[in-house]
N, C-alpha and C positions, 0 to 999 in steps of 0.2 A: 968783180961785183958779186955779192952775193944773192942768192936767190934761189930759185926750184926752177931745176930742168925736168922738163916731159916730154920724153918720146914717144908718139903716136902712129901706130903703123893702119893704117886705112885697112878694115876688113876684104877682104874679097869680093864678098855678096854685093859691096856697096853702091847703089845709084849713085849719079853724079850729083853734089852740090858742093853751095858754093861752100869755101873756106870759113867764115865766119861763124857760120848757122852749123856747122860740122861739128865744129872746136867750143864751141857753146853748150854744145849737148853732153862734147866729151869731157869738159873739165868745169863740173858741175858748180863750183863754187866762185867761178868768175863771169860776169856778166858779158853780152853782146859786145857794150860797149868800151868797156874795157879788152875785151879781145881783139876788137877794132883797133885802138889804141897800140895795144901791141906790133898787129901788124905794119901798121903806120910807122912805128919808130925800128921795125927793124927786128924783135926780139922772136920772131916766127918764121920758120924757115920748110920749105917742101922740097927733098930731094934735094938740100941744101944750098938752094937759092934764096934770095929774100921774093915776095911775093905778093899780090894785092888780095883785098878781102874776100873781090869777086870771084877768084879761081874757083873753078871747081872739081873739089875733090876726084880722085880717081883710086880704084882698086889698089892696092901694095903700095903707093905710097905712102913715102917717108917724112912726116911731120912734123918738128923739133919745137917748141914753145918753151924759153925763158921767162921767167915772171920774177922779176926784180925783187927781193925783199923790201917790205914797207918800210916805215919808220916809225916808232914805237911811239902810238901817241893817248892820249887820256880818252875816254866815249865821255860823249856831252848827253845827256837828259833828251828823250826825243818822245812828245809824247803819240803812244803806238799802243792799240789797245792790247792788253794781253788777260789770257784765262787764267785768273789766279784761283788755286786751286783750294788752298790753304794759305794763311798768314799769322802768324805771330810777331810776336816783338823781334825773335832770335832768327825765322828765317822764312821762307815762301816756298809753295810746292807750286808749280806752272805746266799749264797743258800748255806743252811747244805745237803751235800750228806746222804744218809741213812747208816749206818755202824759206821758211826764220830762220837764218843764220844765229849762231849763238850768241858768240862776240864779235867784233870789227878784225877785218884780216885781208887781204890783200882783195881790192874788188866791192870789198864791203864793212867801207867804213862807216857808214850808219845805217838805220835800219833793221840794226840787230836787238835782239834780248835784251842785252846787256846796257840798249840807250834805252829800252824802253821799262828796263827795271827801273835805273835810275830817275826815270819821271815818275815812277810810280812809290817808290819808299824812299827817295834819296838817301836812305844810307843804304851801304852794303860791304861786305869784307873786303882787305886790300891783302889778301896772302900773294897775292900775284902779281901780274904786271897791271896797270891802270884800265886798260880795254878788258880787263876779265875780272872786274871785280864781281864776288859774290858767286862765281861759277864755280862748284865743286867737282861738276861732270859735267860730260854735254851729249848730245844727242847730232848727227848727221844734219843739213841744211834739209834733207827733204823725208827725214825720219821725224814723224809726229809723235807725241806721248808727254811722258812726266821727268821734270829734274826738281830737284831742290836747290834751292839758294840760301847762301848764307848772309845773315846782315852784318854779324861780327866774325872775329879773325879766331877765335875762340871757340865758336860755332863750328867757323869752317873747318877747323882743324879736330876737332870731333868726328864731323861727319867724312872728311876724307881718311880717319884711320878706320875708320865702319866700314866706305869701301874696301881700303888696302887689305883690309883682313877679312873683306869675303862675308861680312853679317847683313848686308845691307839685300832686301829682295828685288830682285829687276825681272816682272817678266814680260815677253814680247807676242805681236798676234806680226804673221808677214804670210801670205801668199804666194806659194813657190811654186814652180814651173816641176811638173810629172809629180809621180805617186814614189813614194816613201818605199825602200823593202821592208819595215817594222814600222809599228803604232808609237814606237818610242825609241831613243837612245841618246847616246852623249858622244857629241865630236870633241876630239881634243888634239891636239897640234903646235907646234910652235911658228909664230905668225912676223913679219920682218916686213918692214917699208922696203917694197921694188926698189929697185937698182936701174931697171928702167924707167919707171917712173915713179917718182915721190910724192905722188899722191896717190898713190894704191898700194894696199899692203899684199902680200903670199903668203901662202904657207911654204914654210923653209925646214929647215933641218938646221939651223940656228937662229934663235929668236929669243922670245917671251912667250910661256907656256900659257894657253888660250883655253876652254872648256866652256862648249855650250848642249843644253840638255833641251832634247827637245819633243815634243807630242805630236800627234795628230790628229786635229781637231774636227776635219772635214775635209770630204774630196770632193771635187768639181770636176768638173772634164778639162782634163789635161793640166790640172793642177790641183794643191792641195792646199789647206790653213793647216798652220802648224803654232802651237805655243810653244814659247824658248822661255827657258831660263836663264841666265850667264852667270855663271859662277864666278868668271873672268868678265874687267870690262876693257877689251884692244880695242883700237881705234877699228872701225869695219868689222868687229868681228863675226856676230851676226853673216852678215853680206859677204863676208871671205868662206866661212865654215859651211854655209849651203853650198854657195858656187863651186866649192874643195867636191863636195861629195855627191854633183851632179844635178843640185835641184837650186840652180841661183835665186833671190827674191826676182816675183815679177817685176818689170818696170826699172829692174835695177842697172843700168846704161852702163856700170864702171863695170862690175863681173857678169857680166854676160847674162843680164833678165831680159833681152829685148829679141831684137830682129833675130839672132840666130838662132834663135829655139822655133822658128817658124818652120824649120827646113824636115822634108818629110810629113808636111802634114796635107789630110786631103784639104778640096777647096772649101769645103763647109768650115773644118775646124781653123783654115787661114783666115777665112772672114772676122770669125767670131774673135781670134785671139787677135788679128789688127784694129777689130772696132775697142775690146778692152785695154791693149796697149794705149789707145787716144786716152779710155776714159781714165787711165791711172797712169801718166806719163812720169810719176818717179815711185821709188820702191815703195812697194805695198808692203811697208812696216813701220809699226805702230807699237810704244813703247807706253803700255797698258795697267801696269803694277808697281806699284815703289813703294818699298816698306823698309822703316828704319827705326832707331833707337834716338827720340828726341834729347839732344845733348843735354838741356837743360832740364827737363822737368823730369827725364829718365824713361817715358812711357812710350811704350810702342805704337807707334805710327805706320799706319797701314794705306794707302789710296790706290783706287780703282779709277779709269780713263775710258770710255767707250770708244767704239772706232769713230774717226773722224767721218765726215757725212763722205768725201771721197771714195773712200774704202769702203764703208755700208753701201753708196752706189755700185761700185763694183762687185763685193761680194753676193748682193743680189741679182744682179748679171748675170754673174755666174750661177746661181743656183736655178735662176728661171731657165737657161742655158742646159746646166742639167734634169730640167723638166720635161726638156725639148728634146729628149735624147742623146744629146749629144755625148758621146762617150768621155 
């Protein structure tokens, strides 16, 4: 049968829960109850037993989850409000809220972008398969910001050779765990889908060459804002290239933005970063800039995204936080 294997090895540090609520957290694009499901039928194994939903986790345990390949099917028109940012005849620019899945994929076959384009302009490009019509790029299920859509195939094919070749502007605001050694630089790498797990990418020593540039905007205590560029767009790349160089996005649960960046810190500063991990429970990044070359009329097209209300709560947290002294 085909499908995505993931192996999950239960951290160390970890309190006890249960199974379900664990595997929920860890494999961010499949719902509760779908995981449920899973277990129920067998496809989730601990220590290579099969196992019920209620177990609960334990340190070094060995977690295996199969997740069947879907069946390739058409998105039906759902109508779900969305922020359109721009519209023309030839194509749509959209603030993606954070939580939106893009298109329909195992877990999430409606509810996505993609049904809620379709209620909104029913036409859109068919370069693809039926479930991704009009998606040239995408953004993360819990990364907010801007994409374009294409309405024709014509359009589309435009604007993903704009990507391929590097002309199109993508910049990023994300919240990252410690202080930067420079105000600026450029990570570059080559980046590969885990062997352990397929749904997380690494940096490898064979891959697809990755470069992202990046600022820094503001420091908080015990973290910092950073603007990115990407030169490259890899699936995670962003989220792989901080965690690569020691500073993950906050809140980010696949590379390492959460619990273990607690360790070493006094009681003060644990308060304050477990009260902001509640208030920003997936990554603090926000996909802020997108600038491109309109295929049709030829002129440059430029938009700006402010932070979602989320992140402006948080980042004022944090700022009032460094009022308070806190280092």
């Amino acid at each position: 049968m085909e499908g995505q294997r993931i192996e999950i090895s239960v951290p160390e540090q970890k309190l006890k829960e249960r199974l379900d609520t664990f595997l929920t957290r860890e494999i961010s694009h499949v719902s509760r109850s779908q995981i449920q499901r899973l277990i129920k039928e067998g496809y989730v194994t601990v220590e290579g037993k099969r196992i019920k939903s209620n177990h609960l986790v334990r340190p070094s345990e060995k977690i295996e989850v199969f997740i069947p390949k879907p069946r390739p099917h058409e998105a039906l028109p759902e109508d779900i409000p969305i922020d359109v940012v721009y519209e023309d005849d030839f194509l749509l620019v959209v603030n993606k809220e954070a939580g939106m899945v893009v298109h329909p994929a195992f877990g999430h076959s409606g509810g996505t972008l993609v049904n809620a384009l379709l209620a909104h302009c029913k036409k859109l490009s068919a370069v693809y398969e039926p479930h991704r019509s009009g998606i040239v790029h995408r953004l993360d299920k819990d990364t907010s910001g801007l994409l374009v859509v294409a309405k024709n195939n014509c359009v589309h094919r435009h604007l993903a050779k704009q990507f391929g070749e590097k002309s199109v502007k993508r910049q990023y605001v994300a919240v990252v765990w410690g202080y930067l050694g420079t105000d600026s630089g450029t990570i570059e790498t080559l980046l590969a889908r885990s062997v352990k797990d397929r749904r997380k990418i690494r940096v490898t020593s064979e891959g697809k060459n990755a470069v992202t540039h990046f600022a820094v905007e503001e420091r908080f205590p015990l973290t910092s804002m950073l603007r990115l560029r990407l030169e490259t767009g890899r699936t995670h790349q962003i989220r792989v290239h901080l965690a690569h160089i020691g500073h993950p996005v906050f809140g980010d649960h696949a590379y390492g933005g959460t619990g273990r960046q607690l360790g070493g810190l006094n009681k003060r500063e644990t308060v304050l970063m477990i009260e902001l991990l509640k208030m920003m429970p997936r990554q603090a990044l926000h996909a802020k800039t997108l600038g491109f070359v309109h295929p049709v009329t030829g002129e440059s097209c430029l938009f700006e995204s402010s932070l979602p209300d989320d992140m402006k709560r948080f980042v004022e947290r944090l700022r009032k936080a460094r009022e308070e002294g806190i280092p």
